[in-house]
GUBA-683563 format. One record per residue (C-alpha): residue in three letters; x, y, z. Coordinates in nm, 2 decimals, decimal comma. Example, Ala and Ser with C-alpha at 12.3 -4.5 7.8 and 13.67 -1.06 7.14 Angstrom:
<recs>
r = ALA; xx = 1,23; yy = -0,45; zz = 0,78
r = SER; xx = 1,37; yy = -0,11; zz = 0,71
</recs>
This chain:
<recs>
r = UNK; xx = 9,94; yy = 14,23; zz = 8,83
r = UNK; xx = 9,74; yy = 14,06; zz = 8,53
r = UNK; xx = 9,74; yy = 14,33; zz = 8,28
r = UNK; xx = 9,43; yy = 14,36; zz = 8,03
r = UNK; xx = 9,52; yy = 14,36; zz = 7,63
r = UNK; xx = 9,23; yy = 14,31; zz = 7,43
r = UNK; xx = 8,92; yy = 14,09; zz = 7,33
r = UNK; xx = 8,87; yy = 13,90; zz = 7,04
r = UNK; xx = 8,59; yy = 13,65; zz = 6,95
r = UNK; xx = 8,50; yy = 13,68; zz = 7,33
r = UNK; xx = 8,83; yy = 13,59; zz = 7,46
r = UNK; xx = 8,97; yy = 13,82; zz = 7,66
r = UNK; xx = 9,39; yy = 13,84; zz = 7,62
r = UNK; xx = 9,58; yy = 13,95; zz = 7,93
r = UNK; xx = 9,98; yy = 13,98; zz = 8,01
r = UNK; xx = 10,13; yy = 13,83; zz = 8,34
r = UNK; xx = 10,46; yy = 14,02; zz = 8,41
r = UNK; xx = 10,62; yy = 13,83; zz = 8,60
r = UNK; xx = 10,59; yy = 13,48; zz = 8,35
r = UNK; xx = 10,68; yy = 13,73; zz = 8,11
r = UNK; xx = 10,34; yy = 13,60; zz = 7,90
r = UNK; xx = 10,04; yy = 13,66; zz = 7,74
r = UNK; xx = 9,74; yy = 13,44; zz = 7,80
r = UNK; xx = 9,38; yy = 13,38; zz = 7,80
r = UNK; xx = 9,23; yy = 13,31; zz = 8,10
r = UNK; xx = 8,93; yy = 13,07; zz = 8,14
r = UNK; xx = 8,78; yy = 13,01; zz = 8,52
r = UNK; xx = 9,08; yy = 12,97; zz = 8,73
r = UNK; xx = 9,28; yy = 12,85; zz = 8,47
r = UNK; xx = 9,45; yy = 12,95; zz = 8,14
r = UNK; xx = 9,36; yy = 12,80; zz = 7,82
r = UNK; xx = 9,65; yy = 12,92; zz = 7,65
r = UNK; xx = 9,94; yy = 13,09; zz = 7,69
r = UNK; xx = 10,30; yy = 13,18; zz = 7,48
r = UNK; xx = 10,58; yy = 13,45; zz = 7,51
r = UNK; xx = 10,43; yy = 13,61; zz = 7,16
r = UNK; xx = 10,10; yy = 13,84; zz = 7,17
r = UNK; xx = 10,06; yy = 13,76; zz = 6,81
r = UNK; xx = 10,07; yy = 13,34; zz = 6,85
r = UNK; xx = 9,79; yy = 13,43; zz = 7,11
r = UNK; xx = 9,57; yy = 13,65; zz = 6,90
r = UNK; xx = 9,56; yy = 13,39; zz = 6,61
r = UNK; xx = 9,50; yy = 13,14; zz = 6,87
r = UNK; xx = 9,16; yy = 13,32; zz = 6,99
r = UNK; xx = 9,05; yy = 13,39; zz = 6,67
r = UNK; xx = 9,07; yy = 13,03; zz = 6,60
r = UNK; xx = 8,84; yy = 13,02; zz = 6,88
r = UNK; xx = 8,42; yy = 12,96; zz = 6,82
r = UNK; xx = 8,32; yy = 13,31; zz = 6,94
r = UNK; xx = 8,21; yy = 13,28; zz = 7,29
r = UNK; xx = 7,87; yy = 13,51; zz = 7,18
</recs>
């Protein structure tokens, strides 16, 4: 089950438990993903915002 985390800039974060990773997903695929919510986070706020 992909769990919801949070938005930011319009990117929405989510948690797959069994990869044991955080990620933000974009169409069928993920744009990025790492073990570390907080290298994810600075990642989409790096992000144009999607609004």
């Amino acid at each position: 089950m992909h769990t919801f985390i949070k938005e930011i800039n319009g990117y929405k974060i989510k948690y797959w438990p069994f990869g044991d990773v955080y990620y933000i997903p974009m169409s069928a695929d993920w744009i990025y993903e790492d073990k570390e919510l907080a290298k994810v986070e600075e990642f989409a706020k790096s992000l144009n915002s999607k609004n």
